[in-house]
PDBQT receptor file of N, H, CA, C and O in Angstrom, charges set to zero:
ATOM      1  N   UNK A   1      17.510  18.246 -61.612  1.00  0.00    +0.000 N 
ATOM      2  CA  UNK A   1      18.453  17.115 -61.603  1.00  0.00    +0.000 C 
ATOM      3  C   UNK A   1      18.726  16.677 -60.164  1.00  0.00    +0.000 C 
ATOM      4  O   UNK A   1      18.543  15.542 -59.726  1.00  0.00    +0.000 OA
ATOM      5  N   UNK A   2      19.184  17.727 -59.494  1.00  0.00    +0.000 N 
ATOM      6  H   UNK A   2      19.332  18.650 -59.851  1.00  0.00    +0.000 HD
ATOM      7  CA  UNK A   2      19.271  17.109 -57.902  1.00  0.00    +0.000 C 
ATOM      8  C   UNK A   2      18.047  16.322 -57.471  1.00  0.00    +0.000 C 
ATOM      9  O   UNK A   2      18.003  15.104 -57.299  1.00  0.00    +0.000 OA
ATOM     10  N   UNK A   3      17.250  17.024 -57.352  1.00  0.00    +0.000 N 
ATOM     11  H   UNK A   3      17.285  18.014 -57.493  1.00  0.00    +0.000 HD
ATOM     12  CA  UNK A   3      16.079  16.805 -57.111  1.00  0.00    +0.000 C 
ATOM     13  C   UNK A   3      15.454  14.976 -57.423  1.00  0.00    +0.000 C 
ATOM     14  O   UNK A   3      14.905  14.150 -56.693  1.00  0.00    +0.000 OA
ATOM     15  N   UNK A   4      15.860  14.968 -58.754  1.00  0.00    +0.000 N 
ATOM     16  H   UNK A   4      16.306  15.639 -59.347  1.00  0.00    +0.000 HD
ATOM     17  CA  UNK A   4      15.286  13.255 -58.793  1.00  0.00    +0.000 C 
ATOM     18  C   UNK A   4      16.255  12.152 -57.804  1.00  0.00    +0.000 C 
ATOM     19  O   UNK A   4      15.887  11.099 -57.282  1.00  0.00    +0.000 OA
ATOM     20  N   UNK A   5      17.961  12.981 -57.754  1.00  0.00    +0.000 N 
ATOM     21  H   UNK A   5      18.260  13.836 -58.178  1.00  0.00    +0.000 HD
ATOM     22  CA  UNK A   5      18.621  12.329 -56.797  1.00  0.00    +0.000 C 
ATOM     23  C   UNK A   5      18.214  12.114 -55.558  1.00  0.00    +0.000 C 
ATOM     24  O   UNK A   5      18.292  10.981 -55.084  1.00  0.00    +0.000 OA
ATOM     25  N   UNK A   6      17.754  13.087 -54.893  1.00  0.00    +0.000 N 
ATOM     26  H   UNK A   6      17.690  14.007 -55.278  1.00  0.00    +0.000 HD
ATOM     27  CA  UNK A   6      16.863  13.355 -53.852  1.00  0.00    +0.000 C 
ATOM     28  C   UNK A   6      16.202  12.154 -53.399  1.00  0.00    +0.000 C 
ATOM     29  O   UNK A   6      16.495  11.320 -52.541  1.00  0.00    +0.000 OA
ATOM     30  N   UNK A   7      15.011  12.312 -54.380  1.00  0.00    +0.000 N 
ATOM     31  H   UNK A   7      14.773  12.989 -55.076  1.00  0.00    +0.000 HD
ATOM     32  CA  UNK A   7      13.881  11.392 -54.778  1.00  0.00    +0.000 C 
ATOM     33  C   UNK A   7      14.283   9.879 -54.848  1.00  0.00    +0.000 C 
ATOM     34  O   UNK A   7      13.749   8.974 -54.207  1.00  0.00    +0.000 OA
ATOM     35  N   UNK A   8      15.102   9.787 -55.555  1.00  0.00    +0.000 N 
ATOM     36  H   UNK A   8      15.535  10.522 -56.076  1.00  0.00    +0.000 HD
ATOM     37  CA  UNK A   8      15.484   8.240 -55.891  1.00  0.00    +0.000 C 
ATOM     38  C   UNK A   8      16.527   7.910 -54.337  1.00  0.00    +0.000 C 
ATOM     39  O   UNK A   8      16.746   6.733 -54.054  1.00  0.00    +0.000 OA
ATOM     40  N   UNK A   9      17.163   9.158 -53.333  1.00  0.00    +0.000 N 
ATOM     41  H   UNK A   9      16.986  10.115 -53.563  1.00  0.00    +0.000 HD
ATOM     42  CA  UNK A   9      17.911   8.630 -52.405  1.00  0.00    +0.000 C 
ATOM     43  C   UNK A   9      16.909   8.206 -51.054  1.00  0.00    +0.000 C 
ATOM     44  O   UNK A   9      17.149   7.572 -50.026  1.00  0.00    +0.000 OA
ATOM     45  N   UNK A  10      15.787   8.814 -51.534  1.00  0.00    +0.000 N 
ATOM     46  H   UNK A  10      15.592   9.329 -52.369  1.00  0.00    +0.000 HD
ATOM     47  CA  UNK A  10      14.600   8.694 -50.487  1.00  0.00    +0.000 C 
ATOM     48  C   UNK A  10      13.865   7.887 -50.303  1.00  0.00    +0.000 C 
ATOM     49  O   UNK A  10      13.326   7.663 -49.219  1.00  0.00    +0.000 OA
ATOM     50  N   UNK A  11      13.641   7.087 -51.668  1.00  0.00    +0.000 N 
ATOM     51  H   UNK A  11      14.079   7.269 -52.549  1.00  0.00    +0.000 HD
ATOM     52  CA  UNK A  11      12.835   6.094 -52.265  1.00  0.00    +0.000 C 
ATOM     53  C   UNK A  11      13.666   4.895 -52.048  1.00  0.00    +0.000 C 
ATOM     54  O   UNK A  11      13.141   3.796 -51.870  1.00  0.00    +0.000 OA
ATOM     55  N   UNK A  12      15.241   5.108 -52.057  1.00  0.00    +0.000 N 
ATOM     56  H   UNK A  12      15.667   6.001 -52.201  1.00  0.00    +0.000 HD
ATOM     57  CA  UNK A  12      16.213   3.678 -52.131  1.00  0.00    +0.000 C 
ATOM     58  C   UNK A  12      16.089   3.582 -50.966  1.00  0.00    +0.000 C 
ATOM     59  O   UNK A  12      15.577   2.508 -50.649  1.00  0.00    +0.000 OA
ATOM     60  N   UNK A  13      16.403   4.436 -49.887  1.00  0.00    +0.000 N 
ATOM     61  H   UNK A  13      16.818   5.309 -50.144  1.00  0.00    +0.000 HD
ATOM     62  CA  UNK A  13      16.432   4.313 -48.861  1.00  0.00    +0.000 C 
ATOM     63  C   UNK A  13      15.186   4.155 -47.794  1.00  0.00    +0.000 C 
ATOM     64  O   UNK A  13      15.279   3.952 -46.584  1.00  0.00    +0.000 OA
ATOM     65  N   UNK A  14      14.010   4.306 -48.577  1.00  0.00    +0.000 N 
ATOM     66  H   UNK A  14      13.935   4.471 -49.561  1.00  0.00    +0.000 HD
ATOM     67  CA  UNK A  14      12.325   3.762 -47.529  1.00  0.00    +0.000 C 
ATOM     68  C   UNK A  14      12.722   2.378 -48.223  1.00  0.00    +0.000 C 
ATOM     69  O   UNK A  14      13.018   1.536 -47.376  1.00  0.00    +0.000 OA
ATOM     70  N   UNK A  15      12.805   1.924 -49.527  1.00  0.00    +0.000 N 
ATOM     71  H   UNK A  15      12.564   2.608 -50.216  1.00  0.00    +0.000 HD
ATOM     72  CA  UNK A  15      12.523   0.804 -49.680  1.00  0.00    +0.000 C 
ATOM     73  C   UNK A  15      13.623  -0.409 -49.252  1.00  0.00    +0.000 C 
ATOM     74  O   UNK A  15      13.368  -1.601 -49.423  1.00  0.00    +0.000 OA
ATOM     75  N   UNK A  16      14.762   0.038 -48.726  1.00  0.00    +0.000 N 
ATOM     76  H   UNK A  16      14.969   1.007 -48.588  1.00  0.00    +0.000 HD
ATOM     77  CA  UNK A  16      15.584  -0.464 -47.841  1.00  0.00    +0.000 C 
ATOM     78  C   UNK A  16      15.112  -0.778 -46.822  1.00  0.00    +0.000 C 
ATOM     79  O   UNK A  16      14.963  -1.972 -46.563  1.00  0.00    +0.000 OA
ATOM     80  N   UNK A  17      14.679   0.367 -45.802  1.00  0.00    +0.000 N 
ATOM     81  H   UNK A  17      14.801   1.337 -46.012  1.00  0.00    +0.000 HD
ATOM     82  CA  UNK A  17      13.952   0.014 -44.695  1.00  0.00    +0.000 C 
ATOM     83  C   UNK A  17      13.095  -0.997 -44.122  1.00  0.00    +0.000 C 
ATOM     84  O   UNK A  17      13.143  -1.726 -43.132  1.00  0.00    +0.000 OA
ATOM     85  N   UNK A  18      12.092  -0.745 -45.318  1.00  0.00    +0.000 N 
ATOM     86  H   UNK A  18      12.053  -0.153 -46.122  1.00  0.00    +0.000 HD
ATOM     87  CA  UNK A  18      11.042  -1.771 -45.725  1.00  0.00    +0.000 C 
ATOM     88  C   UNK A  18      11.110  -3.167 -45.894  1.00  0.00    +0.000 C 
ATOM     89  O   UNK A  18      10.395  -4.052 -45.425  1.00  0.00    +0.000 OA
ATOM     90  N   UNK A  19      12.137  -3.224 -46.680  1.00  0.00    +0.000 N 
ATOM     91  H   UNK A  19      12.719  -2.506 -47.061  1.00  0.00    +0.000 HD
ATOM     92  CA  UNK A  19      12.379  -5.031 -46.902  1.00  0.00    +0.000 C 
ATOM     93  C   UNK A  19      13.159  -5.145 -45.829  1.00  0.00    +0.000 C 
ATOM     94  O   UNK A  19      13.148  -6.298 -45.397  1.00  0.00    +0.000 OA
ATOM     95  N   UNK A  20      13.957  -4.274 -45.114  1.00  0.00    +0.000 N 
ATOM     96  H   UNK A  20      13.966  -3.337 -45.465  1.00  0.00    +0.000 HD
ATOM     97  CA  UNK A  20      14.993  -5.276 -44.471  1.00  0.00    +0.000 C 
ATOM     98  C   UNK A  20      14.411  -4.901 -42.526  1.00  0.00    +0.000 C 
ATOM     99  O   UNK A  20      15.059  -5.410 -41.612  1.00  0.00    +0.000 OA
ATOM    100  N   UNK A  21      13.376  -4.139 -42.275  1.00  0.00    +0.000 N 
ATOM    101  H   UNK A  21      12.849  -3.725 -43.018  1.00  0.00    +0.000 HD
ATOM    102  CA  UNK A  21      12.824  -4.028 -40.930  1.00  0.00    +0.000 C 
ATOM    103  C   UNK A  21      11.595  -4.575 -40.817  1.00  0.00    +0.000 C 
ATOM    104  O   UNK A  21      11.294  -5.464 -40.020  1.00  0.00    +0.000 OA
ATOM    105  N   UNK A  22      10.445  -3.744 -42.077  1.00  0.00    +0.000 N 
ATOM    106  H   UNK A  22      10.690  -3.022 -42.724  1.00  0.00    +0.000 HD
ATOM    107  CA  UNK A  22       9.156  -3.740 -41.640  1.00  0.00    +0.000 C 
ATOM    108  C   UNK A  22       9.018  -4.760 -42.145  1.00  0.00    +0.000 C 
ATOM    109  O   UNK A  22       9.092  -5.502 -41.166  1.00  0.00    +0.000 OA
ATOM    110  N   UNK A  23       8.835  -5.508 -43.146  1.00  0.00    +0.000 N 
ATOM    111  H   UNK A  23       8.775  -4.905 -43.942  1.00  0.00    +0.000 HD
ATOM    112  CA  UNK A  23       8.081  -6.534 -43.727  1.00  0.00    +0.000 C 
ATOM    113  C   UNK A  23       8.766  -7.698 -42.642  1.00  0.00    +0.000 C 
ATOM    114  O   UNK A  23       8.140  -7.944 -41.611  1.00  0.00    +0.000 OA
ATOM    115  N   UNK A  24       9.585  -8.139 -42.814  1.00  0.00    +0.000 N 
ATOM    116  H   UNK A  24      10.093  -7.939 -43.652  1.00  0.00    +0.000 HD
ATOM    117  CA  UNK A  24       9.927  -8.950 -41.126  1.00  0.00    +0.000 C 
ATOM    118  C   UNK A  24       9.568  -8.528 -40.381  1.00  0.00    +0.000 C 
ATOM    119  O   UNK A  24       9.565  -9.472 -39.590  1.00  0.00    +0.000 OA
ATOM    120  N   UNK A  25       9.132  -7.626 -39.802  1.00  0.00    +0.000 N 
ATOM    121  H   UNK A  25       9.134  -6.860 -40.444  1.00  0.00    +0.000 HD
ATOM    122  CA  UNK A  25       8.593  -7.725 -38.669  1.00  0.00    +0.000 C 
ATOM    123  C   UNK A  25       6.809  -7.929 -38.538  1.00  0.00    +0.000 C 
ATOM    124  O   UNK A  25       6.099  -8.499 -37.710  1.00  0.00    +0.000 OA
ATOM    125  N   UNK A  26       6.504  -7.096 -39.895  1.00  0.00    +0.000 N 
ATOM    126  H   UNK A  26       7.081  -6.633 -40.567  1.00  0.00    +0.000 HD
ATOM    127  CA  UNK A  26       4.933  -7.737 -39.593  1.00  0.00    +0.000 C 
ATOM    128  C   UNK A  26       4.801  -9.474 -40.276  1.00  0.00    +0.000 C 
ATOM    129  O   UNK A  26       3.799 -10.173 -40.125  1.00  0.00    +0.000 OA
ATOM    130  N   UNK A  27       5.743  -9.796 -40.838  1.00  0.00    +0.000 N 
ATOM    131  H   UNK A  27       6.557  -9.228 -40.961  1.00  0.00    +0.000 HD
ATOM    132  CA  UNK A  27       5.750 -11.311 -41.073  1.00  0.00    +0.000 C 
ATOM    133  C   UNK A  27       5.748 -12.234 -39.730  1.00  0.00    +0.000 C 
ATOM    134  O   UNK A  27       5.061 -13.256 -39.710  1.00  0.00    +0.000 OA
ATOM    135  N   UNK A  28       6.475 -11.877 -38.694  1.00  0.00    +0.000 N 
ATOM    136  H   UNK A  28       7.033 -11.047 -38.710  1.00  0.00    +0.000 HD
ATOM    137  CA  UNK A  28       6.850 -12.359 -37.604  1.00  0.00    +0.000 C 
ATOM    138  C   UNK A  28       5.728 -12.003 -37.262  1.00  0.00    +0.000 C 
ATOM    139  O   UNK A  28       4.960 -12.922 -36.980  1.00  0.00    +0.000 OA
ATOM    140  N   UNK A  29       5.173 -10.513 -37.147  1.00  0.00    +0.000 N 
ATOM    141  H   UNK A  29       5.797  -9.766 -37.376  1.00  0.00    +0.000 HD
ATOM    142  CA  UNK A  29       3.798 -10.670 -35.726  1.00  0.00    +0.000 C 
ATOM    143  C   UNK A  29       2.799 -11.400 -36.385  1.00  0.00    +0.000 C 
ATOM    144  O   UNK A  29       1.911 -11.871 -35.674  1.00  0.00    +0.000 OA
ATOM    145  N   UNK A  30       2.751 -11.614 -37.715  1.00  0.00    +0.000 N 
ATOM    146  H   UNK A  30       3.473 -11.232 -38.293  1.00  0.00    +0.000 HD
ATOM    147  CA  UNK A  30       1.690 -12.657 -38.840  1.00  0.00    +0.000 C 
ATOM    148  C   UNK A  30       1.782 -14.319 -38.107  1.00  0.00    +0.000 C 
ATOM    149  O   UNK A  30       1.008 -15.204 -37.742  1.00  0.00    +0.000 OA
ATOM    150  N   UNK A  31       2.732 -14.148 -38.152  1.00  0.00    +0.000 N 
ATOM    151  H   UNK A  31       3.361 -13.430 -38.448  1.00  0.00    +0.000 HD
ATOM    152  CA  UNK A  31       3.320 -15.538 -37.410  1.00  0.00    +0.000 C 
ATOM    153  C   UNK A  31       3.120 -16.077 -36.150  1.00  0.00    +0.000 C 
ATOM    154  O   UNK A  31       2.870 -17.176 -35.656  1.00  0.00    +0.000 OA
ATOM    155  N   UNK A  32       3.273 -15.177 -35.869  1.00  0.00    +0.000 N 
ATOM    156  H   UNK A  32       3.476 -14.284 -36.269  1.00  0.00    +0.000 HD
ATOM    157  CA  UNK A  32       2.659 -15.135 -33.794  1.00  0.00    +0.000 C 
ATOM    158  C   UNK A  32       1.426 -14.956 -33.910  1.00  0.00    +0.000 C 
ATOM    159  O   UNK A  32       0.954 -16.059 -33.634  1.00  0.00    +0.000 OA
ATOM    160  N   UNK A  33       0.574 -14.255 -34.149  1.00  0.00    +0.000 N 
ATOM    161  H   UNK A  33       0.957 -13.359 -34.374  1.00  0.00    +0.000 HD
ATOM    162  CA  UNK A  33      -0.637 -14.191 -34.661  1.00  0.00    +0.000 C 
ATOM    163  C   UNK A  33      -1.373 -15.725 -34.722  1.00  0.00    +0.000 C 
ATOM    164  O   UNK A  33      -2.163 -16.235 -33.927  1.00  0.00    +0.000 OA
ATOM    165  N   UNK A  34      -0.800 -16.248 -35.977  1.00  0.00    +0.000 N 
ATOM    166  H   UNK A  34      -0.159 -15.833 -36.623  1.00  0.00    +0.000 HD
ATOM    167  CA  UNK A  34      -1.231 -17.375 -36.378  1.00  0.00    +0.000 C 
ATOM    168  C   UNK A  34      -1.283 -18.647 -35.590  1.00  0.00    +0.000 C 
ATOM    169  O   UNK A  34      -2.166 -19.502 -35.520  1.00  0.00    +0.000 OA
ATOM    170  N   UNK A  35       0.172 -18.530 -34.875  1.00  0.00    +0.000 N 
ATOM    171  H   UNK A  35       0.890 -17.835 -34.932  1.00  0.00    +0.000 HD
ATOM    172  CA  UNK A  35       0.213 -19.523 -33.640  1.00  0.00    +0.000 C 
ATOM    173  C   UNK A  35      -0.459 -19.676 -32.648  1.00  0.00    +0.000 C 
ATOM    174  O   UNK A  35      -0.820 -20.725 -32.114  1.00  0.00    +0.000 OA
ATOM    175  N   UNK A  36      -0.729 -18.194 -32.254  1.00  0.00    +0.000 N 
ATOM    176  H   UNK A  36      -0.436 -17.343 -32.688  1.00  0.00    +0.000 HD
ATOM    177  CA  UNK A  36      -1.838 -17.387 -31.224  1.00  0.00    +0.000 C 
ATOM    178  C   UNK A  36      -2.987 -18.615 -30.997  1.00  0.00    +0.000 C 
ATOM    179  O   UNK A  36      -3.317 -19.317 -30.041  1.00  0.00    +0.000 OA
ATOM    180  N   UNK A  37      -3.566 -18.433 -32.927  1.00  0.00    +0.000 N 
ATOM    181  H   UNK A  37      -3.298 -17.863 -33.704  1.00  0.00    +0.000 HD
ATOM    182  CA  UNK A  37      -4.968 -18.543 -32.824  1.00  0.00    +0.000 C 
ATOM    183  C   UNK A  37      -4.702 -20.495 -32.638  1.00  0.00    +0.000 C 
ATOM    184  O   UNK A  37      -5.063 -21.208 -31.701  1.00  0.00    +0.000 OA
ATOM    185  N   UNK A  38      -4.048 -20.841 -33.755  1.00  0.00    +0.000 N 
ATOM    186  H   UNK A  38      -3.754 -20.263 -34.516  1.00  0.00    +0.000 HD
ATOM    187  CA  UNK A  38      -3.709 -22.211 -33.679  1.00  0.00    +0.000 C 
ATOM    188  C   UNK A  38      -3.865 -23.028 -32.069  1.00  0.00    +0.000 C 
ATOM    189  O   UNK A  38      -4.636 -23.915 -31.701  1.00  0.00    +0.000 OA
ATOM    190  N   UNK A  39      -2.716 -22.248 -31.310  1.00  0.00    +0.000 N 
ATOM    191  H   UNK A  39      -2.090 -21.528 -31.609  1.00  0.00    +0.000 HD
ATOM    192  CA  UNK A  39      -2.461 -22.945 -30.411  1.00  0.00    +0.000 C 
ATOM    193  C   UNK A  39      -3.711 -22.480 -29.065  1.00  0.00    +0.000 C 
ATOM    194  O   UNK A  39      -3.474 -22.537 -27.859  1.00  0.00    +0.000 OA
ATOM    195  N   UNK A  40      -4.641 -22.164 -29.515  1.00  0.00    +0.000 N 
ATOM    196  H   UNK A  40      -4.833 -22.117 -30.495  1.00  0.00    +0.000 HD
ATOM    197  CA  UNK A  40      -5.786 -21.760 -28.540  1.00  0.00    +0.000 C 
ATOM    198  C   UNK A  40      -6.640 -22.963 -28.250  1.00  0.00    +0.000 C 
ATOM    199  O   UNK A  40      -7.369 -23.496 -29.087  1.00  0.00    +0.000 OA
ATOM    200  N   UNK A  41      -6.432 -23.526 -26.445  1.00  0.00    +0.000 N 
ATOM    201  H   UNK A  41      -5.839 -23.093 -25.765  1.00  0.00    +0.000 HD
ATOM    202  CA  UNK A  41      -6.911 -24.338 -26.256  1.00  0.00    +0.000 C 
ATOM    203  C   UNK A  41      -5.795 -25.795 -25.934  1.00  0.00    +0.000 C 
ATOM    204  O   UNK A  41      -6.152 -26.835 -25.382  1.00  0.00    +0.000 OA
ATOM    205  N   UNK A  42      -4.619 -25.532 -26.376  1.00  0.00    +0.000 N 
ATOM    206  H   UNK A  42      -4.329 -24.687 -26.825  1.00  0.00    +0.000 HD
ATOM    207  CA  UNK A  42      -3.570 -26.792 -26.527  1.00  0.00    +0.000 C 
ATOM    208  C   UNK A  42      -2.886 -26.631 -24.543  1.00  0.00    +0.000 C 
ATOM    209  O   UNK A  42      -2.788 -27.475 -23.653  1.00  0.00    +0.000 OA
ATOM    210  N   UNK A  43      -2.623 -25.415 -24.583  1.00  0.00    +0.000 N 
ATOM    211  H   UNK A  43      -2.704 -24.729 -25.306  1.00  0.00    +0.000 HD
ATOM    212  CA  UNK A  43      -2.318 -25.192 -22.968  1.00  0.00    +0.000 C 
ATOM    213  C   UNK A  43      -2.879 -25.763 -22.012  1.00  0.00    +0.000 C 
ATOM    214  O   UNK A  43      -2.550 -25.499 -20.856  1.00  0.00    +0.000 OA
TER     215      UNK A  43
């Protein structure tokens, strides 16, 4: 019984992380990225 608490406090809490750090942030370097290539040559 603890144990799935555990599990589910580990799991709430990566997938917290996740939506609210990592995925913004590789959205943003996706983004810069993209501009990167876009704007190659406009300078």
């Amino acid at each position: 019984m603890e144990k799935a608490v555990i599990w589910a406090f580990l799991l709430g809490g990566f997938y917290f992380v996740w939506t609210s750090i990592l995925r913004p942030a590789f959205q943003d370097s996706a983004e810069r990225q993209a501009d990167i290539l876009n704007n190659t040559g406009d300078e």
